[in-house]
C-alpha atoms as a printed R data frame, in Angstrom:
    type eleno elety resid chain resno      x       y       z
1   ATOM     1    CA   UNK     A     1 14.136   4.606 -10.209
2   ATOM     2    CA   UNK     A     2 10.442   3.647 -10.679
3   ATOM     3    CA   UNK     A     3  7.720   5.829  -8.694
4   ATOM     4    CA   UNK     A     4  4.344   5.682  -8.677
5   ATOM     5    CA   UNK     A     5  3.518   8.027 -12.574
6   ATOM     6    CA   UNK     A     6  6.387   6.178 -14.418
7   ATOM     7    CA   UNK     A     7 10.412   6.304 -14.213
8   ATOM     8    CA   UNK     A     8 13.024   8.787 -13.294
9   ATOM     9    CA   UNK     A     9 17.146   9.170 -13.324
10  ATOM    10    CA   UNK     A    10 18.019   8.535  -9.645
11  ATOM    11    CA   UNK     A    11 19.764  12.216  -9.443
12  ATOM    12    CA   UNK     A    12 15.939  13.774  -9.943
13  ATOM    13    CA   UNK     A    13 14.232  12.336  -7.759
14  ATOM    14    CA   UNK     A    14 13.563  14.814  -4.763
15  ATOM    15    CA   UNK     A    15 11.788  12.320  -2.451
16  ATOM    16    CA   UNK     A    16 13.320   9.422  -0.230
17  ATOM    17    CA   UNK     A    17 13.126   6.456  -1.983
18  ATOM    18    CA   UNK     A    18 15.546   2.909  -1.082
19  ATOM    19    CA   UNK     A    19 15.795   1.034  -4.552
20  ATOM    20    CA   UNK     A    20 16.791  -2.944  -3.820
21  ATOM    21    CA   UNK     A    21 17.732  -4.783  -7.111
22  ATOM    22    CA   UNK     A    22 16.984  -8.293  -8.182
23  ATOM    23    CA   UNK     A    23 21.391  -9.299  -7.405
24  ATOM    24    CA   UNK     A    24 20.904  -8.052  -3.638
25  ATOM    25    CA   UNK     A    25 17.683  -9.550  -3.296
26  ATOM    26    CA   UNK     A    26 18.702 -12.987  -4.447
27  ATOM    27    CA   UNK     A    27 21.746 -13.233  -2.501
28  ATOM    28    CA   UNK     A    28 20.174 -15.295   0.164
29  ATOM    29    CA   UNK     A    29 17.242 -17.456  -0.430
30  ATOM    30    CA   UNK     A    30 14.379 -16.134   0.622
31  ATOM    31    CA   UNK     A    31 10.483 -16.937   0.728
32  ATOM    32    CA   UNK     A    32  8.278 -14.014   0.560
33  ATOM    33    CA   UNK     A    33  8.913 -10.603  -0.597
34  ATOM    34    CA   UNK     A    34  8.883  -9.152   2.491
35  ATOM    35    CA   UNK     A    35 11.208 -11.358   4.175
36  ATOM    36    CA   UNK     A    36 13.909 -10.047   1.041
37  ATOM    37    CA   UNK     A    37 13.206  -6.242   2.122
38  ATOM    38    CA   UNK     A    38 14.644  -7.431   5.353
39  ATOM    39    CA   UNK     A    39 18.036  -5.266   6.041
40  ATOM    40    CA   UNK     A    40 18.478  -3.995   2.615
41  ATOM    41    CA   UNK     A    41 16.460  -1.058   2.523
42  ATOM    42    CA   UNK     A    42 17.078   1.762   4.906
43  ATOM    43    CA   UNK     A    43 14.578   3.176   6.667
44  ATOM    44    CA   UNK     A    44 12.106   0.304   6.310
45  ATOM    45    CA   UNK     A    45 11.594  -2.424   9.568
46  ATOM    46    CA   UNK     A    46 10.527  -5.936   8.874
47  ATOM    47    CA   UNK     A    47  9.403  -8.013  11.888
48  ATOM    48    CA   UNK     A    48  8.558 -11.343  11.889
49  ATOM    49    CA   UNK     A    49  5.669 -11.950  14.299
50  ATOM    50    CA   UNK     A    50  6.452 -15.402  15.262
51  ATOM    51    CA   UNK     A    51  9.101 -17.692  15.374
52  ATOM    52    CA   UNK     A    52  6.942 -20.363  12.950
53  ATOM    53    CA   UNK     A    53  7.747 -20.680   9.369
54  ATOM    54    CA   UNK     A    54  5.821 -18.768   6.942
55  ATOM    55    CA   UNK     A    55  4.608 -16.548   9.708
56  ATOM    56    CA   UNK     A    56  3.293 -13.255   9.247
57  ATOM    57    CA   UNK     A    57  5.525 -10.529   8.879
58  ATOM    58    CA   UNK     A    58  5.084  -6.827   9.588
59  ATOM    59    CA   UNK     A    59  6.923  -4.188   7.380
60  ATOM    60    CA   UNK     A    60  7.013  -0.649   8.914
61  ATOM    61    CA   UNK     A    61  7.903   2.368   6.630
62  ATOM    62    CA   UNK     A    62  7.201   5.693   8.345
63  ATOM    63    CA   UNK     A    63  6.241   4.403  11.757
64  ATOM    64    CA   UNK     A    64  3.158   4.141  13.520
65  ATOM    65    CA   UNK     A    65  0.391   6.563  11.669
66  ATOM    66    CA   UNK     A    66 -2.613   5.848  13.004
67  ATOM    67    CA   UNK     A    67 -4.039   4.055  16.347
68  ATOM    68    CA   UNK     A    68 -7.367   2.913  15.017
69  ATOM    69    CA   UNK     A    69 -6.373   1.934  11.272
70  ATOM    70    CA   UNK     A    70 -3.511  -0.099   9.864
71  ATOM    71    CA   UNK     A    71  0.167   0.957   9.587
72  ATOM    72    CA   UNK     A    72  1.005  -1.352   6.396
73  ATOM    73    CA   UNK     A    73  2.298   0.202   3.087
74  ATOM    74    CA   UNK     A    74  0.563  -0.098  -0.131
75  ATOM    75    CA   UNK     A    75  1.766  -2.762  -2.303
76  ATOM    76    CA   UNK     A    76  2.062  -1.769  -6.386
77  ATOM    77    CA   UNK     A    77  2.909  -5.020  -8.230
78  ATOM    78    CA   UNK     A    78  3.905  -3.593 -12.090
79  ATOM    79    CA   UNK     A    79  1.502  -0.933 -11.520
80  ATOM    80    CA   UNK     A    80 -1.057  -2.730  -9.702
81  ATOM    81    CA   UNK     A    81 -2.122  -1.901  -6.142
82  ATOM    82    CA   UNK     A    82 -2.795  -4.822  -3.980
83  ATOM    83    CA   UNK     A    83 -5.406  -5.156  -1.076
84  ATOM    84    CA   UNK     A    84 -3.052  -6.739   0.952
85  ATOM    85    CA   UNK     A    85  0.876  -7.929   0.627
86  ATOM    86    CA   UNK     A    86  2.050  -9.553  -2.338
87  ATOM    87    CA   UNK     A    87  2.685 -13.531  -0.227
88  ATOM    88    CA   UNK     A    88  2.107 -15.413  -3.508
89  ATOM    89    CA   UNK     A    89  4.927 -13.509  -5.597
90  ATOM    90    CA   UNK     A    90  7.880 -15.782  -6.173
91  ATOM    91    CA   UNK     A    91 11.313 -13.624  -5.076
92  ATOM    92    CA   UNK     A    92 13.429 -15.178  -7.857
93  ATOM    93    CA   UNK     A    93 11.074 -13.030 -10.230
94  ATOM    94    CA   UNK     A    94 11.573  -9.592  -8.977
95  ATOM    95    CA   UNK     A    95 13.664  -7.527 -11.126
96  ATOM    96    CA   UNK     A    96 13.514  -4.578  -8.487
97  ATOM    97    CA   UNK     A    97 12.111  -3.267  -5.403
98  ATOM    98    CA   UNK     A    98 11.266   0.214  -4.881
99  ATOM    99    CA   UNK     A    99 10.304   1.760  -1.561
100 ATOM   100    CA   UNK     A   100  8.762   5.706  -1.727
101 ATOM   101    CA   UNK     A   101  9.267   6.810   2.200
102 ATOM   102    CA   UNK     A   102  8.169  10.718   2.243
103 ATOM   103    CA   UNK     A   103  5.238  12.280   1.648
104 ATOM   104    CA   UNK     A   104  5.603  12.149  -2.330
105 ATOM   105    CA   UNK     A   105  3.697   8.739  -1.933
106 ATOM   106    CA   UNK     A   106  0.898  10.290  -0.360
107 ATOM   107    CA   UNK     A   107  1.081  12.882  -2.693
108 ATOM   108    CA   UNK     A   108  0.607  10.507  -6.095
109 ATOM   109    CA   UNK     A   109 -1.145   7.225  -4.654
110 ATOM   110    CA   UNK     A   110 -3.659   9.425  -2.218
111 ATOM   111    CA   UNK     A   111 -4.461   8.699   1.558
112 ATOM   112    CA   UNK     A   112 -3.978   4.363   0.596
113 ATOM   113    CA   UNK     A   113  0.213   5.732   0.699
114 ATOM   114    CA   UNK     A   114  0.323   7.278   3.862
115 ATOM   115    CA   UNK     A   115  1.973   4.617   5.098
116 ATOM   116    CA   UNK     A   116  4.934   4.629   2.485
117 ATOM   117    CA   UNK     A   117  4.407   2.621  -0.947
118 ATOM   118    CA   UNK     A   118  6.480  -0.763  -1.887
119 ATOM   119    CA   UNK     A   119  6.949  -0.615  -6.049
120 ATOM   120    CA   UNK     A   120  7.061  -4.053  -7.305
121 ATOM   121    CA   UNK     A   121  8.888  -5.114 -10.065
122 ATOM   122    CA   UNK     A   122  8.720  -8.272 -11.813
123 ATOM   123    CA   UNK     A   123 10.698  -9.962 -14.712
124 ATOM   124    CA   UNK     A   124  9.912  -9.002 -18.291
125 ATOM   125    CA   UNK     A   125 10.390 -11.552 -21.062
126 ATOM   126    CA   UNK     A   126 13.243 -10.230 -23.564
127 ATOM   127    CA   UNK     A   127 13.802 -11.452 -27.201
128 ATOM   128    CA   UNK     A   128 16.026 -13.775 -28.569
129 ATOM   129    CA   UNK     A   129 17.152 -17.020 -27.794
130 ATOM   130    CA   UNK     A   130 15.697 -18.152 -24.882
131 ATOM   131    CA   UNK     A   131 17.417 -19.398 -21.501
132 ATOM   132    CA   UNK     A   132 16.910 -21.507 -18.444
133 ATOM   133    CA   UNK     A   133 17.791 -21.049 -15.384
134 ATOM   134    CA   UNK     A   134 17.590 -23.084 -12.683
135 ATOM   135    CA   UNK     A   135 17.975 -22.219  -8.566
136 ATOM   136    CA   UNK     A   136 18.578 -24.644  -5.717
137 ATOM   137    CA   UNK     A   137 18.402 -24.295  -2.335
């Protein structure tokens, strides 16, 4: 399991965390990253706001927090917080998906995860001979 200072064995981690893997998340094509969180993590709600393609899309972790500020989680793309949510990252290139839902992400990315923190992984390039692979939809 990835979380926010590195990796642990997924029997010591003490926090809620939903872990979505690159085979679930390319079952069904998909456009953004958010839309591929949709039903596979538990305790995370994604809601499209409209009914028109490429709409926005709200992803709820922990709720409502705050009246006056935003409710959206922090985005960490290979380490990387993002300002906003990560629309430009191809699905097809996410190894794994990591969602911290407790306090713990408060606890290691500060007040910016009190709305729960999506970890973002993307595909690494490996050695030896190389491969292509090719998707269709």
């Amino acid at each position: 399991m990835v979380v926010g200072y590195g990796t642990q064995k997924k029997t010591d981690v003490t926090g809620s965390i939903a872990s979505v893997k690159s085979k679930e998340l390319n079952a069904l094509p998909q456009t953004t990253v958010t839309q591929a969180l949709q039903g596979r993590a538990a305790g995370v709600q994604v809601t499209q706001n409209s009914g028109q393609p490429g709409g926005t899309v709200t992803v709820s972790i922990r709720g409502s927090n705050s009246i006056a500020g935003g409710n959206n989680p922090l985005y960490v793309v290979d380490g990387f917080a993002l300002a906003g949510t990560p629309s430009a990252l191809n699905p097809a290139d996410i190894e794994s998906i990591d969602v911290l839902k407790d306090a713990s992400a408060t606890a290691i990315y500060g007040s910016r995860g009190a709305n729960g923190v999506i970890i973002v992984t993307t595909r690494r390039g490996k050695s030896g001979k190389g491969q292509i692979n090719i998707a269709t939809y």
